[in-house]
TORPA-4810 file (N, C-alpha, C, O; in nm, 3 decimals):
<nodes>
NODE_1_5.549_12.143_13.146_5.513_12.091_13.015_5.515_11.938_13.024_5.603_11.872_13.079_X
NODE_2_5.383_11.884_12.951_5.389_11.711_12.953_5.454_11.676_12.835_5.428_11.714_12.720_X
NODE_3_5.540_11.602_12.873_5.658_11.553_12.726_5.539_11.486_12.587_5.531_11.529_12.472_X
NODE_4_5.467_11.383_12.643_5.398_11.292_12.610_5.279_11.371_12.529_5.255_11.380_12.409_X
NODE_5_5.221_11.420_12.634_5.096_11.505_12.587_5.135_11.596_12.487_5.056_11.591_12.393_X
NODE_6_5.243_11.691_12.467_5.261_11.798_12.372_5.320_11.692_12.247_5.351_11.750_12.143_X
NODE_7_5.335_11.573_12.248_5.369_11.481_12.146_5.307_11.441_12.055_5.333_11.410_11.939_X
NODE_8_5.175_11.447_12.147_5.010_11.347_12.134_4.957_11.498_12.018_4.885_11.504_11.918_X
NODE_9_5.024_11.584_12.084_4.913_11.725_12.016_4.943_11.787_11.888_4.871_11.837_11.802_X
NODE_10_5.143_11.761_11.905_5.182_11.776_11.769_5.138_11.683_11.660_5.088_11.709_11.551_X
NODE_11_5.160_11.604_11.699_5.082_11.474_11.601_4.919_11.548_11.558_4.898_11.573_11.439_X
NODE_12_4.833_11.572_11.640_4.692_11.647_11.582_4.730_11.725_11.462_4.725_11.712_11.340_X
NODE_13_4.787_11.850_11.589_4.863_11.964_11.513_4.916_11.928_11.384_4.967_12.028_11.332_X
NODE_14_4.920_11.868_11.341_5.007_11.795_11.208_4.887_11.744_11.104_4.890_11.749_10.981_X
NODE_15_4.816_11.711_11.160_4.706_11.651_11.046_4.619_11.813_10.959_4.554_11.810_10.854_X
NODE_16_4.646_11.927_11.040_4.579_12.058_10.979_4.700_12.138_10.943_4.698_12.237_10.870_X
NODE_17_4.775_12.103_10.983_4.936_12.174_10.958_5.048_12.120_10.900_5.126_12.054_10.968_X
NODE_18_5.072_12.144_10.747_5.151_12.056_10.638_5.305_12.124_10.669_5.327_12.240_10.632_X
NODE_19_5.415_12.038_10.744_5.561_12.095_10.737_5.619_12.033_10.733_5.585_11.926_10.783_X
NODE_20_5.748_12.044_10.675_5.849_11.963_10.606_5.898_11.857_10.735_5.845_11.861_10.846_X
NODE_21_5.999_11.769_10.701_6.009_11.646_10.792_6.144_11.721_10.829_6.203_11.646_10.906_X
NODE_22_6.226_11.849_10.805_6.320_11.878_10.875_6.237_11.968_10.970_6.297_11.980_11.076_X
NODE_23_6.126_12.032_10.969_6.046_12.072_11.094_6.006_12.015_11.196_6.015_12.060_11.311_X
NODE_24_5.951_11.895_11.157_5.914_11.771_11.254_6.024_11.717_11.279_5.996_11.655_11.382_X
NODE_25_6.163_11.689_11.250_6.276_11.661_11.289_6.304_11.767_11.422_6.283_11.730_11.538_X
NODE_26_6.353_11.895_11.389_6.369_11.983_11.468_6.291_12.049_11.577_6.332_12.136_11.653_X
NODE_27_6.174_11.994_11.573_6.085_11.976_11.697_6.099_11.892_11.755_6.084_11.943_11.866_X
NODE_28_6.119_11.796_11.773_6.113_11.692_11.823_6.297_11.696_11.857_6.329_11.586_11.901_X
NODE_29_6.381_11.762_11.851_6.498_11.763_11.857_6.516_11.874_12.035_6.562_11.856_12.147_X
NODE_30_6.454_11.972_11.968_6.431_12.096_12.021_6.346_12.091_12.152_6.352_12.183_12.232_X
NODE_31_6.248_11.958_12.177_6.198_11.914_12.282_6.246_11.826_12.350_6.214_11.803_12.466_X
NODE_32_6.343_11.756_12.275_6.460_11.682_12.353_6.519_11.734_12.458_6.503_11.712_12.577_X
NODE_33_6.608_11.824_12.388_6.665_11.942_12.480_6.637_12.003_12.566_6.710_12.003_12.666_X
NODE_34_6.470_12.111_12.557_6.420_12.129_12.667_6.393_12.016_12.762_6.366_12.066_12.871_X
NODE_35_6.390_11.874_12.769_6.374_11.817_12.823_6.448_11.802_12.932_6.430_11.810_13.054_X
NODE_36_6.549_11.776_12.851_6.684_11.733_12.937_6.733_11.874_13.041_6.807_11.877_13.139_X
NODE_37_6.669_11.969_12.981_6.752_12.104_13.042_6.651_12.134_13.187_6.670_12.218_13.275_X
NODE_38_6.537_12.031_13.173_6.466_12.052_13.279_6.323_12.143_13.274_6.265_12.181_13.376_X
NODE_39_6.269_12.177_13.106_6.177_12.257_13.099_6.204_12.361_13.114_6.123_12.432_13.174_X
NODE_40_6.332_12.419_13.066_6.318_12.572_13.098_6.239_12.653_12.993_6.205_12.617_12.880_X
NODE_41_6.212_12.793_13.065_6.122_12.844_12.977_6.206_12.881_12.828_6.157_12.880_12.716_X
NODE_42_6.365_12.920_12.871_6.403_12.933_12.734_6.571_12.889_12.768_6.631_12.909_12.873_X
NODE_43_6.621_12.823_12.643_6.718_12.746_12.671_6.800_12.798_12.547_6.766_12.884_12.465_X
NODE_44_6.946_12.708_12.555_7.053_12.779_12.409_7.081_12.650_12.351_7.087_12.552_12.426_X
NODE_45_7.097_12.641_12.239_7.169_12.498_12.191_7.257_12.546_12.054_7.215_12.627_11.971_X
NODE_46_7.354_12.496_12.050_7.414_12.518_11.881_7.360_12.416_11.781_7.333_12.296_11.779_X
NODE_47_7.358_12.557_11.670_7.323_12.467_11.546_7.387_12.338_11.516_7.329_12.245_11.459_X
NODE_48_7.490_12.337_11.551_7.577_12.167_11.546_7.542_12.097_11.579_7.536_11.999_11.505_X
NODE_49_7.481_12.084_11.742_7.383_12.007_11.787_7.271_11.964_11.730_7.244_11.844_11.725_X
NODE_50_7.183_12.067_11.676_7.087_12.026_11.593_7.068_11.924_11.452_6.986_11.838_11.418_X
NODE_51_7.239_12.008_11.372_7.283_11.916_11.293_7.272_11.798_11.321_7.203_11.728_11.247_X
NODE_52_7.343_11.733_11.447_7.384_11.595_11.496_7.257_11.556_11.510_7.222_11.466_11.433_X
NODE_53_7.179_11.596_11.582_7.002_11.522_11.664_6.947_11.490_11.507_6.939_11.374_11.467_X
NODE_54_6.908_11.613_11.420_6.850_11.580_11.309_6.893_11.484_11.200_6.836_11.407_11.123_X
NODE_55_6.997_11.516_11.222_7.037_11.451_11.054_7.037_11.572_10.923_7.073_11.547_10.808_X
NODE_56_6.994_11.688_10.966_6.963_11.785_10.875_7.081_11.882_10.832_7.158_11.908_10.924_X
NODE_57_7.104_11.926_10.742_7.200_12.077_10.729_7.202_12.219_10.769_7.100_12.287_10.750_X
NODE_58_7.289_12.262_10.814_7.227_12.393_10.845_7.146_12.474_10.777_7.072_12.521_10.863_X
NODE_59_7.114_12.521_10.667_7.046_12.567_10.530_6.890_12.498_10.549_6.784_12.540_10.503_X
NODE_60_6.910_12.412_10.609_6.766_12.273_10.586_6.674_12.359_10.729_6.566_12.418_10.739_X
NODE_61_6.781_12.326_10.821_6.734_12.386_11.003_6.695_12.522_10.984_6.580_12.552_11.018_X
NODE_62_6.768_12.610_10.937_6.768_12.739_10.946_6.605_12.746_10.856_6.520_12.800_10.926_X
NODE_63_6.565_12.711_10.750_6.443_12.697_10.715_6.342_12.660_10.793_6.247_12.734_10.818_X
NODE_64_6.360_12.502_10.853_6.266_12.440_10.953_6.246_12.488_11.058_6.148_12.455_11.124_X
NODE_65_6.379_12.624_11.122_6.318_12.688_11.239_6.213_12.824_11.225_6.154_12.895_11.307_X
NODE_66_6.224_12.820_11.075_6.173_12.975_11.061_6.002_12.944_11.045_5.914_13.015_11.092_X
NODE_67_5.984_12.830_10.974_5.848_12.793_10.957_5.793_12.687_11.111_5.681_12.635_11.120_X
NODE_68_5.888_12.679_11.203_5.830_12.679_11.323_5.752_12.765_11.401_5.652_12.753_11.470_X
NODE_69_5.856_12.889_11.357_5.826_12.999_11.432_5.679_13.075_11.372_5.581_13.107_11.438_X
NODE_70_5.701_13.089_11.233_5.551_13.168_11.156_5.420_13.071_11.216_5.314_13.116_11.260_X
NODE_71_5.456_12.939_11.207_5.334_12.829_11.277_5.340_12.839_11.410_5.292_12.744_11.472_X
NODE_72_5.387_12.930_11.475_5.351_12.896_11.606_5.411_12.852_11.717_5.415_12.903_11.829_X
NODE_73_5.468_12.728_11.665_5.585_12.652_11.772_5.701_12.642_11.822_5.752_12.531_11.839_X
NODE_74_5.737_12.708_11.840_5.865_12.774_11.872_5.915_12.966_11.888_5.867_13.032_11.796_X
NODE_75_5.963_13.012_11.944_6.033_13.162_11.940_6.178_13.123_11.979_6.215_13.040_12.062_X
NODE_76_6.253_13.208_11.895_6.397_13.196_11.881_6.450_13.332_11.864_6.379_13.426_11.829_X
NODE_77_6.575_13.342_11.889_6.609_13.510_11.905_6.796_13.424_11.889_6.832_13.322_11.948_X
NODE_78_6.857_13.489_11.818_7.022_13.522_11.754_7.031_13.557_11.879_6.936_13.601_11.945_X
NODE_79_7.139_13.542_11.919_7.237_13.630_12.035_7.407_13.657_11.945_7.513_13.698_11.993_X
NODE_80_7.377_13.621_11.822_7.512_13.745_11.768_7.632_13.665_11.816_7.648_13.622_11.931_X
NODE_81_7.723_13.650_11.704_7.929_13.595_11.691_7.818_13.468_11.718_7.701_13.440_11.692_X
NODE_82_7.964_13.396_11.803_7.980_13.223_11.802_7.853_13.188_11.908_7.859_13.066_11.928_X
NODE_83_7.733_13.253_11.988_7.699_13.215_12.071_7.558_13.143_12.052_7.475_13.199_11.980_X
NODE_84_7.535_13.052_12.097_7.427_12.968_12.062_7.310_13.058_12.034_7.315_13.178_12.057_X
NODE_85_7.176_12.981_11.970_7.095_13.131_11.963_7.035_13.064_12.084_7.081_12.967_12.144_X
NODE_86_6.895_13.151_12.118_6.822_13.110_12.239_6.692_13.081_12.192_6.638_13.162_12.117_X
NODE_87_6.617_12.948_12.236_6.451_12.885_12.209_6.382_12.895_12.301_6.423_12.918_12.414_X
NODE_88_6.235_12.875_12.263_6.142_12.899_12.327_6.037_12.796_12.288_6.005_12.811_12.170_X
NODE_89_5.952_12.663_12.370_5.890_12.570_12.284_5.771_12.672_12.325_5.776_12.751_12.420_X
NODE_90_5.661_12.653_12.231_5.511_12.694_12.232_5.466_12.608_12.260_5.424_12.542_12.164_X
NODE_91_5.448_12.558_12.373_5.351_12.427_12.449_5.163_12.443_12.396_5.079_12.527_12.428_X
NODE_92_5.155_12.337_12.318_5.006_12.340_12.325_4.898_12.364_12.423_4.788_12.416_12.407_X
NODE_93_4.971_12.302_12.557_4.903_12.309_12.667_4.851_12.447_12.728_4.748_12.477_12.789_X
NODE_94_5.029_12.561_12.660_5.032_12.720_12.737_4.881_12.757_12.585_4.820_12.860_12.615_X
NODE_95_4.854_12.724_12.515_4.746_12.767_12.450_4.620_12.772_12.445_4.537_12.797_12.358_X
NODE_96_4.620_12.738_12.574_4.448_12.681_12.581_4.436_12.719_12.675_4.377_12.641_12.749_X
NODE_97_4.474_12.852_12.739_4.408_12.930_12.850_4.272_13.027_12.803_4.212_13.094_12.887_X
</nodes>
């Protein structure tokens, strides 16, 4: 995945696609992470974390990840008790096969 390029696309992606600024917060949070984790295809982070990166509430995130997911950009799956959940970015790039 190109950090830069899927940046360049969300930004497009954004001019036909109206979502709240805790969505565009949490993308851009959520690509951090994969970043740092090395691009994996699917990674864990706690909501706390997210808290901290965003600035957002949990109530706020838990919204902004769900209308990630119906749009497209992102898959996420609970893993249940205290354990982080697990993400998945939807690379613009993996869409254009």
């Amino acid at each position: 995945m190109n950090y830069i390029t899927e940046i360049n696309r969300f930004y497009d992606w954004l001019e036909t696609n109206q979502v709240p600024k805790s969505a565009i917060a949490l993308w851009h949070g959520l690509m951090h992470i994969n970043n740092k984790s090395g691009w994996s295809e699917k990674f864990t982070v706690a909501i706390s974390v997210l808290e901290f990166k965003t600035g957002f509430k949990r109530s706020e995130l838990n919204q902004a990840r769900n209308i990630l997911t119906q749009k497209g950009r992102i898959k996420w799956r609970s893993r249940g008790g205290n354990l982080c959940a697990e993400y998945e970015m939807i690379g613009f790039s993996d869409q254009q096969a």
